[in-house]
C-alpha positions as CSV (number, residue, x, y, z in Angstrom):
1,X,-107.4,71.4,28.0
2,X,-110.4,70.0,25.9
3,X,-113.9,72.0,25.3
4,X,-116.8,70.9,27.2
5,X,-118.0,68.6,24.5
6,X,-114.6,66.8,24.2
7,X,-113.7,66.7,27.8
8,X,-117.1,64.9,28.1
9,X,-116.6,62.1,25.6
10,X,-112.6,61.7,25.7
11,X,-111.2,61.1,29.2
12,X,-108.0,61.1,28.0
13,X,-107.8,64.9,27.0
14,X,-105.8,67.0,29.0
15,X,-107.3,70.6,30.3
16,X,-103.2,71.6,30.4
17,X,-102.3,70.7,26.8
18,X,-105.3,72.0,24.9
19,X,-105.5,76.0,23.9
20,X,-109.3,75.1,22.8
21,X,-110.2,74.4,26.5
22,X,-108.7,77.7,27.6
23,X,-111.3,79.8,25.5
24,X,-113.8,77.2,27.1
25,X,-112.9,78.0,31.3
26,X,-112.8,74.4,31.9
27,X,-109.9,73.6,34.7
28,X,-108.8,70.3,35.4
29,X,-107.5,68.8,38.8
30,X,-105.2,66.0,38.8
31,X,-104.9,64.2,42.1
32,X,-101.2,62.3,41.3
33,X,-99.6,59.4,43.6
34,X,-96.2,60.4,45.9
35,X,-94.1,58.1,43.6
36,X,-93.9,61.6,40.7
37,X,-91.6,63.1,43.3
38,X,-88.7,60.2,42.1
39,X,-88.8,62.4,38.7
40,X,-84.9,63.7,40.1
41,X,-83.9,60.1,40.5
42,X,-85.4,59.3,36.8
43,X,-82.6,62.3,35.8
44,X,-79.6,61.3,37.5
45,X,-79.6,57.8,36.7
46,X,-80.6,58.6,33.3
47,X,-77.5,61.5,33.4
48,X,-75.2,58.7,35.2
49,X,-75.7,56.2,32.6
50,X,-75.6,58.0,29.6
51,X,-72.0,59.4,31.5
52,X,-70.9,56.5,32.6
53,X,-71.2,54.7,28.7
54,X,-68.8,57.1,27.6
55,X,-66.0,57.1,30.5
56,X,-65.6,54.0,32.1
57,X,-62.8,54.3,34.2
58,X,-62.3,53.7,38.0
59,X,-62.4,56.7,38.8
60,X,-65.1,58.6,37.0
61,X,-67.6,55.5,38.3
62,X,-67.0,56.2,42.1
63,X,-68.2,60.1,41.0
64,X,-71.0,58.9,39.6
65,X,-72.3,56.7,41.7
66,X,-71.5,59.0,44.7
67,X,-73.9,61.9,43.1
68,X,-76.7,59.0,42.0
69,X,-76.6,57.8,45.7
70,X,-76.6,61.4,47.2
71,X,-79.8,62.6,44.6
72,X,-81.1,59.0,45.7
73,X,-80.8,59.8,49.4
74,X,-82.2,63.0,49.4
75,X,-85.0,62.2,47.3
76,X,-86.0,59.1,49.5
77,X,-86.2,61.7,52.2
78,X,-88.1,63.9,50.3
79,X,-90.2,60.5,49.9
80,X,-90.5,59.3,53.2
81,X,-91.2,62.4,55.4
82,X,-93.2,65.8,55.4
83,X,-91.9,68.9,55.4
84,X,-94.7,71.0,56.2
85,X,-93.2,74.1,57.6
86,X,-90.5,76.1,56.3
87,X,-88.5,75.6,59.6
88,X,-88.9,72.1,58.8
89,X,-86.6,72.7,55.4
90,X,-83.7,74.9,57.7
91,X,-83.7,72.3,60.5
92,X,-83.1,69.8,57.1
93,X,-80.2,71.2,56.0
94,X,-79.1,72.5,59.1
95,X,-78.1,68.7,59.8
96,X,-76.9,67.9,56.4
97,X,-74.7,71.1,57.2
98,X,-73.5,69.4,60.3
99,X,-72.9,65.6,58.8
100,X,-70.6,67.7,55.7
101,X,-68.8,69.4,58.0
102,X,-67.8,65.7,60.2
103,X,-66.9,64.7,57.2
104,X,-64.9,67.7,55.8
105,X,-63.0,67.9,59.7
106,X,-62.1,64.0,59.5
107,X,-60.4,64.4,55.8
108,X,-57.9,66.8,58.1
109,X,-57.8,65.1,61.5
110,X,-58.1,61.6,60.0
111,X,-56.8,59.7,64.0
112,X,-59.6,60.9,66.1
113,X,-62.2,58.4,64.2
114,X,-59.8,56.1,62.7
115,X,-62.4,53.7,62.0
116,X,-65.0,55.7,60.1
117,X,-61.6,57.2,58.2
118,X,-61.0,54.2,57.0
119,X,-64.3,53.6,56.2
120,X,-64.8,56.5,54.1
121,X,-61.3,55.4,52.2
122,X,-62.6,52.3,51.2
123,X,-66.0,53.6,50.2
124,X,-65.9,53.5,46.2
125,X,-69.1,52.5,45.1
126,X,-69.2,51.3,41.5
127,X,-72.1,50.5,39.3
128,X,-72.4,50.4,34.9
129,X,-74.0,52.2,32.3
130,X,-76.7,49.3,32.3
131,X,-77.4,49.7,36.3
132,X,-78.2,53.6,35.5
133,X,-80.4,53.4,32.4
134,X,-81.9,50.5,33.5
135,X,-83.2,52.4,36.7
136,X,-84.2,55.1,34.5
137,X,-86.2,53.0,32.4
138,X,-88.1,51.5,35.1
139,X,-89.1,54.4,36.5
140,X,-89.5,55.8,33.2
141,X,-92.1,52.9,32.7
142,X,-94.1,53.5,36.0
143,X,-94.5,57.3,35.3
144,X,-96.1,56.5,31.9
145,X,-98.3,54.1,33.6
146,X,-99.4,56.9,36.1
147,X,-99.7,59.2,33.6
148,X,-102.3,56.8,32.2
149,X,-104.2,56.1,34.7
150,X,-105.1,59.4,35.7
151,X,-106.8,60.1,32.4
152,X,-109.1,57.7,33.7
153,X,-109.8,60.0,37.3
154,X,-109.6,63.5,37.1
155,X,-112.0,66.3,38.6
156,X,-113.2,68.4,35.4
157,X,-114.8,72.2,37.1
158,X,-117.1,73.7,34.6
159,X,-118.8,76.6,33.8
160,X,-121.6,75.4,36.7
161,X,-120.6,72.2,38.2
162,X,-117.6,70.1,39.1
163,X,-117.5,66.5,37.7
164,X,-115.1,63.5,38.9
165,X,-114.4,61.3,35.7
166,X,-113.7,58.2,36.7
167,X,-113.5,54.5,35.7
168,X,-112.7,52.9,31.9
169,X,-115.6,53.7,30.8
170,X,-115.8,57.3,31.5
171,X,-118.2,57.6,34.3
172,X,-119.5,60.7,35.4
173,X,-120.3,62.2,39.1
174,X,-121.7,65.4,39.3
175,X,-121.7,68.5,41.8
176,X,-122.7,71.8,41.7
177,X,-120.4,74.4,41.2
178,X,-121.7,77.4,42.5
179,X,-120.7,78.4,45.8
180,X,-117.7,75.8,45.5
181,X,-115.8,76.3,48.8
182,X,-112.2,75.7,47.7
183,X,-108.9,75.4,50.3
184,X,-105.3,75.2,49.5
185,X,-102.8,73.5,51.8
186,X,-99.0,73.2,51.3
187,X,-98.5,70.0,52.8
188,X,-94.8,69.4,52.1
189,X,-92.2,72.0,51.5
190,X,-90.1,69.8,49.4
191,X,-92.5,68.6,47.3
192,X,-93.8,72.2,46.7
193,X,-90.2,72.8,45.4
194,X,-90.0,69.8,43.0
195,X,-93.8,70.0,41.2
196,X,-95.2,73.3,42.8
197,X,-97.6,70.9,44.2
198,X,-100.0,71.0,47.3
199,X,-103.6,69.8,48.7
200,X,-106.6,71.1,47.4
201,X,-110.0,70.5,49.9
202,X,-113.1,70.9,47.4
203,X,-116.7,71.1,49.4
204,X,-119.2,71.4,47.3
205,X,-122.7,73.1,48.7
206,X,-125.0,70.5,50.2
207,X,-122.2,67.8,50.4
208,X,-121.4,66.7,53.8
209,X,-118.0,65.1,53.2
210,X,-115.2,67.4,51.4
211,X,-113.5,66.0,47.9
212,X,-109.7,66.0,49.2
213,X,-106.8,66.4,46.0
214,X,-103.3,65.4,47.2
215,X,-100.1,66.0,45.2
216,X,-101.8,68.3,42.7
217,X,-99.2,70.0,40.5
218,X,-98.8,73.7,40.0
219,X,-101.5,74.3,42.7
220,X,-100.9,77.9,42.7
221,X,-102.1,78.9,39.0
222,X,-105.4,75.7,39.5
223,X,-106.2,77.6,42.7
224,X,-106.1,81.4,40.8
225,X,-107.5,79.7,38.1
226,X,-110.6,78.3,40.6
227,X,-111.0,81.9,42.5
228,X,-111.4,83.5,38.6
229,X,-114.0,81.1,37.7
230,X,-116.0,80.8,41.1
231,X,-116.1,84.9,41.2
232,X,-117.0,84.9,37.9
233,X,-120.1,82.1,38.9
234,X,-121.3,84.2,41.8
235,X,-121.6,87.3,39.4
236,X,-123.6,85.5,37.3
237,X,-125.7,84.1,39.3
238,X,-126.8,87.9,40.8
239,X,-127.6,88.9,37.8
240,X,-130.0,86.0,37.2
């Protein structure tokens, strides 16, 4: 976190890093893009290469490219659909359940699917140190570059108004913060589980159209964070 004069001037402070903003009750909001939620795919390539430079046999490269291509898997799901409800998640791995346990009942009765057994013999997938680490680097590369970019756009609220920094050149919009109306929505139990991450819906008073934050991280603490500055607003503004 930055102070109010900083955070004005320097884009590029962060409200979460900062002890000097905490004194000041600034709170930051950062809207991030879906592609954070490869961060386990970042890991386990980085974790397959760094394993597979050090044992290079058959044998120990079919292990790790079985795990790298399971984290990959479930991740692209995680990725590609919304999980909004919590019997969403059971009905998930109530069918990876099923497909483990087809699996587990042909390694005994191998001659009912003879052709999917042999399938599954043959299946050794086999990939290098280089492959790993160089995934891991590219992605690696693309988080920094997100991490970048939102210095540039990020909702700052204030001691009495909310401000969207946005653009190279710092630019400023302005609302007022008093009787912010603030939602929270979990829109994906997954994600919620990787980043603590949600939806926030901002409507600021005498704004038609609501400010909408997707994929904001640790939504929890910014939304008890919000309620402690907004009741603390609306006291002071019954006094005056």
């Amino acid at each position: 976190m930055s102070d109010a004069s900083s955070s004005q001037t320097d884009p590029t402070k962060s409200l979460d890093d900062s002890k000097a903003s905490k004194a000041s009750g600034n709170i930051l909001l950062i809207s991030y893009p879906k592609i954070v939620f490869l961060y386990p795919t970042l890991l386990a390539a980085f974790f397959c290469g760094v394993i597979a430079s050090i044992w290079k046999d058959g044998d120990t490269g079919s292990i790790l490219a079985t795990i790298f291509l399971s984290v990959l898997t479930v991740n692209l799901v995680v990725f590609g659909f919304d999980f909004p409800r919590a019997t969403s998640l059971t009905l998930f791995f109530f069918l990876a359940a099923i497909a483990l346990g087809i699996l587990l009942f042909l390694q005994f009765k191998p001659e009912i699917l003879p052709m999917v057994t042999e399938f599954m013999a043959k299946f050794r997938p086999q990939a290098n140190a280089t492959f790993y680490l160089t995934i891991a680097a590219v992605l690696a590369v693309i988080f920094v570059v997100v991490r970048i970019f939102t210095r540039f756009d990020y909702w700052e609220v204030r001691n009495n108004e909310l401000i969207h920094h946005h653009g190279m050149l710092a630019d400023l919009k302005r609302y007022s913060a008093p009787h912010l109306r603030v939602e929270k929505e979990i829109t994906d139990v997954f994600e919620y589980c990787l980043l603590k991450s949600g939806r926030l819906i901002l409507q600021p008073r005498d704004e038609q159209r609501a400010i909408i934050l997707e994929n904001v991280p640790f939504i929890e603490k910014k939304e008890a964070a919000l309620m402690r500055l907004l009741s603390a607003l609306q006291v002071e503004v019954r006094k005056d």
